[in-house]
C-alpha positions in Angstrom: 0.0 0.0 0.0 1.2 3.6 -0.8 1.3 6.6 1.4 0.0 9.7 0.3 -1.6 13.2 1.9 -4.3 15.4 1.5 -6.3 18.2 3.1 -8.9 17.8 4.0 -11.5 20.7 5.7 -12.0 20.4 9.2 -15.4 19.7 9.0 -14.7 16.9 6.7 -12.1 15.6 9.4 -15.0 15.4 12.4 -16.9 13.3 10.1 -14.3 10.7 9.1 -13.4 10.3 12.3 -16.8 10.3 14.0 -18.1 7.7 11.6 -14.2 5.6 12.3 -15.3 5.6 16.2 -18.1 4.1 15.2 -17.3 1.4 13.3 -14.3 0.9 15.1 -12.1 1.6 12.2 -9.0 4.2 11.3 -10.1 7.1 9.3 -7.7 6.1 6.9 -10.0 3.0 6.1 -13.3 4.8 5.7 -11.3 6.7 3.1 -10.2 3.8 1.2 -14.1 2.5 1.7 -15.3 5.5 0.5 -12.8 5.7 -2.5 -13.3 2.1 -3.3 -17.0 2.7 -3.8 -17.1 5.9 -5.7 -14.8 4.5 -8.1 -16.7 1.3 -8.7 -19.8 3.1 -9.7 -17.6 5.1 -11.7 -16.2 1.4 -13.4 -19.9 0.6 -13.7 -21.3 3.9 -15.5 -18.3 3.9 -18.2 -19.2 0.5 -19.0 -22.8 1.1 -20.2 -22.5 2.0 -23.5 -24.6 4.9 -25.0 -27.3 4.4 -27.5 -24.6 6.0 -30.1 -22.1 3.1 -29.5 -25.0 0.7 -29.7 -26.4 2.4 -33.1 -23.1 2.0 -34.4 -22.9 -1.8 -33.5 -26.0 -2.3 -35.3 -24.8 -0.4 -38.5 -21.6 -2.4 -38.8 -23.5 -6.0 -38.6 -25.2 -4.4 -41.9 -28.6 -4.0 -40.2 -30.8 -1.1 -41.8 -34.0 -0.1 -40.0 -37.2 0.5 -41.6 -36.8 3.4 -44.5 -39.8 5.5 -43.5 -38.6 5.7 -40.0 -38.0 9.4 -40.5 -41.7 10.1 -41.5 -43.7 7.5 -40.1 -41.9 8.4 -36.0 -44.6 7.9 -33.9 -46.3 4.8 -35.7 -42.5 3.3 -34.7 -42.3 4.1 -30.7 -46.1 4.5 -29.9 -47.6 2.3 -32.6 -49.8 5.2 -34.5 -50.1 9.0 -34.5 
């Protein structure tokens, strides 16, 4: 494990080691706790791809969609007008 610093506000401080008290912990592992999560919601939103990547999936495999689908919209997502 690596060492490193940073400042933090006081406030900030209080909390971390309010909530390390609590769970009978070192502040320095509710930050790693904390850091952990944040970055694996991070991992999980830049792995869902955006309906542009997906479009462009679709194109490449050579599959069209219908040719009127410009015109004819709202018959397509709400099944008329």
């Amino acid at each position: 494990m690596n060492r490193t610093q940073i400042y933090l506000p006081q406030k900030q401080i209080e909390i971390l080691r309010k909530e390390a008290q609590k769970k009978r912990t070192t502040t320095s592992e509710i930050i790693r706790r904390i850091l952990k999560e944040k970055m694996e919601r991070m991992a999980e939103h830049s792995q869902k791809k955006s309906l542009f990547d997906a479009a462009r999936r679709i194109n490449a495999k050579g599959i069209k969609g219908p040719r009127d689908l410009a015109s004819n919209l709202d018959t397509y997502l709400y099944g008329g007008k």
